[in-house]
C-alpha positions in Angstrom: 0.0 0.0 0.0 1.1 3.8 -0.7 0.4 4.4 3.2 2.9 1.2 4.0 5.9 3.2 1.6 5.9 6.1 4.0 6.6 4.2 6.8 10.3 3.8 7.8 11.9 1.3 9.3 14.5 1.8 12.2 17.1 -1.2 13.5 18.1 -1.2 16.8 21.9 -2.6 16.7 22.9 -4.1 20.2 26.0 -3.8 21.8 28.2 -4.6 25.0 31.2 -2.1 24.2 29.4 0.7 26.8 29.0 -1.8 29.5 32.3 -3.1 29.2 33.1 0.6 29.9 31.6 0.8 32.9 32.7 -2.3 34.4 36.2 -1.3 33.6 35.8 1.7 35.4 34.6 0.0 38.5 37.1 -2.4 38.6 39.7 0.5 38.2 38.4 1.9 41.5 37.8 -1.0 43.4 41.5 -1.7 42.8 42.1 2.2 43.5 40.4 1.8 46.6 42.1 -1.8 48.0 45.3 -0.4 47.2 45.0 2.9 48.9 43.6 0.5 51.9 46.5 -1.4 51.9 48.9 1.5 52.5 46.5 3.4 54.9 46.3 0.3 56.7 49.7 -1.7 56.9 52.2 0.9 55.6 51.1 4.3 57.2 51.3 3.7 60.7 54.9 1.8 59.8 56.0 5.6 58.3 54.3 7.6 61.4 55.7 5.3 64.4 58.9 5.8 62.4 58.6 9.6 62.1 57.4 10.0 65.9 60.6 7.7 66.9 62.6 10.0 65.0 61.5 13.1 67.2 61.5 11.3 70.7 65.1 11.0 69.7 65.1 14.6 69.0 63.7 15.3 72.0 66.2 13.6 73.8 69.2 15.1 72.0 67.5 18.9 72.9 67.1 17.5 76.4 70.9 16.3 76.3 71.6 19.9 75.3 69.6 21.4 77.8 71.4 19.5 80.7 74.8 20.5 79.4 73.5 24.3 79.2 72.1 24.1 83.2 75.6 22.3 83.9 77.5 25.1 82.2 75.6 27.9 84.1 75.9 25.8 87.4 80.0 25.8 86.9 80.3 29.6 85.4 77.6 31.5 87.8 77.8 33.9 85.4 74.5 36.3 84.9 74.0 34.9 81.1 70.7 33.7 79.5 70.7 30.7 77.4 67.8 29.4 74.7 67.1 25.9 74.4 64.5 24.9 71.7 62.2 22.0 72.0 60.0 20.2 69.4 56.6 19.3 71.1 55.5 17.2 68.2 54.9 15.9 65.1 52.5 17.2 62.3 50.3 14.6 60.1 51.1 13.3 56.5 49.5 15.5 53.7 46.5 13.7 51.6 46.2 10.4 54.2 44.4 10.1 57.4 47.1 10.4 60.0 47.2 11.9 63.8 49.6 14.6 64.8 51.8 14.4 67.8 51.4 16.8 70.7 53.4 17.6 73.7 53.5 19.5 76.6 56.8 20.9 78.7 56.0 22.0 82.4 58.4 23.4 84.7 57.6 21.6 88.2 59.2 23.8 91.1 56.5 22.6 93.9 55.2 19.6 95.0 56.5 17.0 97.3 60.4 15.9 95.8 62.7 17.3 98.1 66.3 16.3 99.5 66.7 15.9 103.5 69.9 14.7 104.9 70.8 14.9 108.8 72.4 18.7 107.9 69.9 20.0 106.5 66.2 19.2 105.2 63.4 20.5 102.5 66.2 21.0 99.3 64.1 21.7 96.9 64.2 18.8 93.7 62.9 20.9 91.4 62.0 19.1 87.3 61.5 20.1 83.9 59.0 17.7 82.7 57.8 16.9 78.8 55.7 14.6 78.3 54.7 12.9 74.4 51.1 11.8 73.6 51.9 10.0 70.7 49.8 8.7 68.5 51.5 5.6 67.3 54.3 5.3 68.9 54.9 4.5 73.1 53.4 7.7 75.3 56.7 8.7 76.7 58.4 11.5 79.1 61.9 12.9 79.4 62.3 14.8 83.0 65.5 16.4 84.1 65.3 16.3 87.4 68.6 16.6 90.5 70.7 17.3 87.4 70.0 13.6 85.9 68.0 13.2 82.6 64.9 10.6 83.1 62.9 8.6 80.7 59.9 7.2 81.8 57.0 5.5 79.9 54.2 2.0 80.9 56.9 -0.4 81.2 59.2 1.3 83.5 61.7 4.5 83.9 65.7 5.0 83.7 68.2 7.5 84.1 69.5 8.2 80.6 72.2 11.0 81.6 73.4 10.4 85.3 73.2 13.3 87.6 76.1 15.7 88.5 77.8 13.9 90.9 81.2 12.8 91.9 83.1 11.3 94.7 86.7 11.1 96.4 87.4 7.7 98.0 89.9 8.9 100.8 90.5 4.9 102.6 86.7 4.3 103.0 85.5 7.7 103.9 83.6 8.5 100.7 82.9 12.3 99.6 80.2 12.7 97.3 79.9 16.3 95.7 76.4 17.0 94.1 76.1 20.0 91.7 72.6 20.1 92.4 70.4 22.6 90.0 66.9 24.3 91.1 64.7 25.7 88.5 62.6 28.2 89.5 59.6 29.2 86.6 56.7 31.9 86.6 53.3 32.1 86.8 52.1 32.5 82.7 55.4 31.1 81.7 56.4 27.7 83.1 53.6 25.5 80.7 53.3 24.9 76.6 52.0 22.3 74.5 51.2 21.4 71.6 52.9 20.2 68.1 55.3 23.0 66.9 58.5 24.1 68.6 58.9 26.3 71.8 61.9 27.9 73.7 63.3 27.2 77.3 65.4 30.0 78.1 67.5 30.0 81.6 69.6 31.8 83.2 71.7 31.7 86.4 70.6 33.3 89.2 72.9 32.6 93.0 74.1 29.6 94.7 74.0 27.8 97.9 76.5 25.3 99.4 74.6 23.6 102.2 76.7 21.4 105.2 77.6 18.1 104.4 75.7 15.3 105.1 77.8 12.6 107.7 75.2 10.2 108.0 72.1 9.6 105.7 70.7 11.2 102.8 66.9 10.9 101.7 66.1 11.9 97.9 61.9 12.0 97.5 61.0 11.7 93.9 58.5 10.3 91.3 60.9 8.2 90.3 62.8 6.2 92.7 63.1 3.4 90.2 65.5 5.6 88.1 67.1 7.2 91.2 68.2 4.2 92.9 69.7 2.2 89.5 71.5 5.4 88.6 73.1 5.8 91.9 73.8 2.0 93.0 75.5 2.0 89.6 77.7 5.3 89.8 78.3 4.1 93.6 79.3 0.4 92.8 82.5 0.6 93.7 82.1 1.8 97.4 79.0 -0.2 97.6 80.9 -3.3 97.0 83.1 -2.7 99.6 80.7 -1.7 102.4 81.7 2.1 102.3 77.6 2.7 101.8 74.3 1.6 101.2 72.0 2.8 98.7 68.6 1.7 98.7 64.6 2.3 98.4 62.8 2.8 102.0 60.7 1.7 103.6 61.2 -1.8 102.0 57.1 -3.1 102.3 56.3 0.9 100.6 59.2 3.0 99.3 58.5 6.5 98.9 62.4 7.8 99.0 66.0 6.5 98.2 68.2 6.2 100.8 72.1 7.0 100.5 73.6 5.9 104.1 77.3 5.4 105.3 77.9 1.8 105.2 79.6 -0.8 108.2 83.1 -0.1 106.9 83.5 2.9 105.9 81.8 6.8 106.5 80.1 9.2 103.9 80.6 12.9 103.4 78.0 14.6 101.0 78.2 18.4 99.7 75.4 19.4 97.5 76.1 22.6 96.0 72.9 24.2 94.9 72.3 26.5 92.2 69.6 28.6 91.5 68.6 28.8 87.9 65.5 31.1 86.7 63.6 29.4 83.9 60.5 30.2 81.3 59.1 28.8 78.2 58.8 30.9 75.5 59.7 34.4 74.2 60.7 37.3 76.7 63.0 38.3 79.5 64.1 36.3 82.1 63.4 37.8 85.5 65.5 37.2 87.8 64.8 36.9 91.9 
């Protein structure tokens, strides 16, 4: 018919090239996505416990520093302020989901640490304290504290630099000389933290030799675990022989380390204190 000639006819041609497309694509970013698991998972916190054991080590080196600076102001007693910079933390990895590293430094001139020996009593054992909340590495703290450099974290604490002390063996009568620092911080000015770097500036202020100790010495600290290693092992030679006793007391619930003549020999101690003004952060040190 002549109405049958007008009418055209369309074909519909099938074809998988446009899904193949899209399955591609898919499979493309599922293997996008398992990969960038993989490395957020297994690798990433590999890289940031590395990076954060990199600056505990920093911080360590910068406390080293900071111990020779207080020991060099302790032997000149000369009126001359020093910086010492400190990295609280660690910042994140660009484009990944990582944690930053914060810190806080405190200087701790109260509280209950003290010296007493049978001279003299309430010495001042004064701290500067920083203390890491990692993120993927161990939660640590580095105290200098009597002049000896502490590390503490869950499993325990040591004395990583050994306080400034020094003896004379003189046939049994042992003379220990302590160079004993005190830090001394203001109100607005001893506290920081968080993850970029900050300034501890000192300087010396007077000093004060106290009567030796003939008898017994009694150090109250935080950490007695640290205290009493570091001193049985600088001691070990007049320990061995009797000369003196160092240990934690009272045995059933220490709360201080003992340093005592021993049964054949006698003890002379001279601490030799100095007075060091300290702040964190920009600014004049007062002195008082």
């Amino acid at each position: 018919m002549d109405g049958d000639e007008n009418i055209k006819l369309k074909k519909i041609y099938l074809s998988n090239d446009a899904v193949a497309g899209v399955i591609e694509a898919l499979l493309l970013v599922a293997l996008f996505s398992i990969v960038l698991s993989t490395v957020q998972l297994v690798y990433i916190p590999d890289i940031m416990e590395q990076r954060e054991v990199e600056h505990m080590d920093e911080v360590e080196n910068q406390f080293s520093y900071l111990k020779s600076i207080i020991d060099l102001q302790s032997s000149l007693k000369q009126n001359i302020t020093i910086s010492c910079p400190l990295t609280l933390g660690s910042r994140e990895l660009p484009y990944l989901v990582t944690a930053r590293a914060f810190g806080q430094i405190d200087i701790i001139d109260g509280g209950n640490s003290e010296i007493d020996t049978d001279s003299v009593s309430n010495i001042p054992l004064t701290s500067v304290k920083y203390q890491a909340s990692n993120s993927y590495f161990l939660k640590q703290d580095y105290i200098l504290e009597g002049g000896g450099l502490i590390i503490k974290q869950h499993d325990g604490e040591s004395m990583r630099i050994e306080p400034s002390m020094n003896y004379q063996n003189e046939s049994g009568n042992i003379k220990i000389f302590w160079s004993l620092p005190e830090f001394n911080g203001f109100a607005g000015k001893n506290s920081t933290s968080g993850f970029k770097s900050c300034y501890i500036r000192c300087n010396y202020s007077s000093n004060e030799d106290f009567a030796p100790a003939t008898n017994y010495t009694y150090i109250y600290t935080e950490y007695l675990d640290a205290w009493n290693n570091s001193l049985n092992q600088l001691f070990e030679e007049p320990i061995q022989n009797n000369y003196m006793t160092i240990e934690k007391k009272p045995i059933s619930d220490p709360t201080y380390v003992e340093i005592k003549e021993g049964t054949a020999g006698s003890i002379e101690i001279y601490i030799m204190k100095t007075k060091i003004m300290m702040q964190i952060g920009p600014g004049i040190v007062i002195q008082s």
